[in-house]
C-alpha positions in Angstrom: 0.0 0.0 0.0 1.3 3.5 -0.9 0.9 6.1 1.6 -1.2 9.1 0.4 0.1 12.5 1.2 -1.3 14.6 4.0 -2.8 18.0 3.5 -2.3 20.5 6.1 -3.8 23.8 4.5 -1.6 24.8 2.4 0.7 22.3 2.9 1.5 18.9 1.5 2.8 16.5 3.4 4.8 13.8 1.4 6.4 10.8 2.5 10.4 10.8 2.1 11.8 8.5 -0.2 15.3 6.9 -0.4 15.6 9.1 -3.9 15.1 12.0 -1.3 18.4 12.2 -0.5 19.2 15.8 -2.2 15.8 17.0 -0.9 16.6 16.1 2.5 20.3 17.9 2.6 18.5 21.4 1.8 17.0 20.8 5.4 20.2 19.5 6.8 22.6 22.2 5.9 21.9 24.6 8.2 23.6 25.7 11.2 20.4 27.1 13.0 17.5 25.0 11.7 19.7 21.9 12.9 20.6 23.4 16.3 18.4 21.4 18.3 18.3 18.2 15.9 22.0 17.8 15.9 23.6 21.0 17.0 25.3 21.4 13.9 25.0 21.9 9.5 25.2 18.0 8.1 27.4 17.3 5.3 25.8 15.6 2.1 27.3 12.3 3.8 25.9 13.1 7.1 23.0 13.7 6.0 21.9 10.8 3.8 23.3 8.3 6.8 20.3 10.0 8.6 17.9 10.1 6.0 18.7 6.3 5.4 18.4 5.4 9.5 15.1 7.5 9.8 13.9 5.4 6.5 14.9 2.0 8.3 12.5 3.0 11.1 9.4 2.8 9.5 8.0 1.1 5.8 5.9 2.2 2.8 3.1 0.7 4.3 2.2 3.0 7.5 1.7 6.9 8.0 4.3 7.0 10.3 7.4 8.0 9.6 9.5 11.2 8.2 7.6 13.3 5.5 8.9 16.7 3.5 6.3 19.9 4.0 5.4 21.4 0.6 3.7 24.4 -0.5 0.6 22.8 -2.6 0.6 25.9 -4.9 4.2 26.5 -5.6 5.5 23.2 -4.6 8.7 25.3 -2.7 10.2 23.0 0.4 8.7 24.4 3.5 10.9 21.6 6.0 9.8 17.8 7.2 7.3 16.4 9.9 7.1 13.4 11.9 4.8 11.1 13.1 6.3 8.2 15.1 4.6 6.0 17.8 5.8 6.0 21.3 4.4 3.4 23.7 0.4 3.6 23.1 1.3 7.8 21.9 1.7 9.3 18.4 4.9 11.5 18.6 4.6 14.9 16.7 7.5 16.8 14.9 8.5 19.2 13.0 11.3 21.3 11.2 11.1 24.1 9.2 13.7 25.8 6.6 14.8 29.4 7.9 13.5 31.1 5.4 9.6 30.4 6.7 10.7 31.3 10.2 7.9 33.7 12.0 5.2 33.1 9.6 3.0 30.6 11.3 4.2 28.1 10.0 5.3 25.6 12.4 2.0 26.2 14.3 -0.4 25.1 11.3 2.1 22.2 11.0 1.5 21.2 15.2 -2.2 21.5 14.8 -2.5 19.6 11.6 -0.1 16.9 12.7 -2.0 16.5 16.1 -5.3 16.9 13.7 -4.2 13.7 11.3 -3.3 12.1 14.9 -6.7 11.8 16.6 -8.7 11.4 13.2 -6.4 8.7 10.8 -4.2 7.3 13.4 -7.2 6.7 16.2 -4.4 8.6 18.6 -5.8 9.6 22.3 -2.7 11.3 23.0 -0.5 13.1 21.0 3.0 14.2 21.8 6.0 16.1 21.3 9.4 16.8 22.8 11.2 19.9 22.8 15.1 21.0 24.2 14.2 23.4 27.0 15.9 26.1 25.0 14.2 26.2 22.3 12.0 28.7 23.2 9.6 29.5 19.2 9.2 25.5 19.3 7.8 26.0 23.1 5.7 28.6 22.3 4.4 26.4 18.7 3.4 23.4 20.9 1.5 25.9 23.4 -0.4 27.5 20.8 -1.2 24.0 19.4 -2.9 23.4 22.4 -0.1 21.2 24.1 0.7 21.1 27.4 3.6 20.7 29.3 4.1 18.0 31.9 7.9 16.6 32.0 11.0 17.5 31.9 13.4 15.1 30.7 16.7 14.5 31.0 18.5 12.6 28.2 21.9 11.9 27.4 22.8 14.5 25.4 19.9 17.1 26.4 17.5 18.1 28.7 14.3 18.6 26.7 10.6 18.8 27.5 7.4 16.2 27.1 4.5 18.0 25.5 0.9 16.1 25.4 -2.2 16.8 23.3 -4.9 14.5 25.1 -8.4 13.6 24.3 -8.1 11.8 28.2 -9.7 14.2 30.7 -7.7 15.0 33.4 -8.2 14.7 37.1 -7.9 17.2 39.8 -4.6 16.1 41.0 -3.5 16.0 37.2 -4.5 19.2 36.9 -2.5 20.6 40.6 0.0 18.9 39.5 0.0 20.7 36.2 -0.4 24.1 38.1 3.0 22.9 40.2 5.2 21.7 37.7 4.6 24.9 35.3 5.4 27.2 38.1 8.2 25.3 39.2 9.3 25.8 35.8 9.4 29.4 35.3 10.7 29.8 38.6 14.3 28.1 37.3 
């Protein structure tokens, strides 16, 4: 089975491809769009190691996986999404080419992502994880309707768990909620 694209707005949502590998190093090769994927601009070697491990992770035949962000009109590379399952969770991501910085962008991305999420892939939560200095992605998930509720701390980073949940939550869910986010902007 072939995986149809996804339509975000004004977006297309295509399915990367081990032909991709040229596509893929336009949104590889910078400095600052890679800074919290990597912390560094991939060489064309560097980068189709990583397009060829992300491809390894999922087939042809499921949505999940990595995808390239088009403009539908123009057809111009916007940057690539995710959608990856964690445990019983679909995992949201997102990565956009500097040049469509500060438009919106990312945002319509998030909610359309977390849209596809509930409605094709049946998901009751829907998350995301983001460094804990990576402020405009902070503020994308927020205004996607995430919430914050973990701060983890990984090997190489300390980053935070976003959720999108259909679940409602309980009152000591929600304290804890009301702790945890003023414990954070307190350090």
């Amino acid at each position: 089975m072939k995986i149809k694209p996804i339509r975000i707005g004004r977006f297309l949502l295509t399915k990367m491809t081990a032909s991709d590998g040229e596509k893929y190093h336009q949104l590889s090769d910078d400095e600052e769009v890679m800074k919290y994927v990597t912390g560094y601009a991939l060489n064309r070697e560097e980068s189709d190691k990583m397009l060829s491990v992300m491809l390894a992770e999922h087939g042809d035949d499921t949505y999940l996986g990595r995808y390239f962000i088009e403009e539908v009109v123009t057809g111009e590379l916007i940057g690539a999404a995710k959608l990856d399952q964690v445990g019983s969770e679909i995992e949201i991501g997102y990565r956009i080419q500097k040049a469509h910085w500060h438009k919106g962008i990312a945002t319509e991305i998030a909610e359309g992502l977390i849209r596809f999420s509930r409605g094709t892939l049946n998901a009751k939560t829907v998350i995301a994880f983001v460094n804990i200095d990576n402020a405009p992605s902070i503020r994308v998930l927020e205004k996607a309707g995430m919430k914050n509720v973990q701060t983890i701390e990984d090997i190489d980073e300390v980053k935070y768990k976003f959720i999108h949940s259909t679940q409602p939550q309980s009152a000591i869910g929600k304290a804890f909620h009301g702790f945890f986010r003023w414990f954070n902007s307190k350090n």
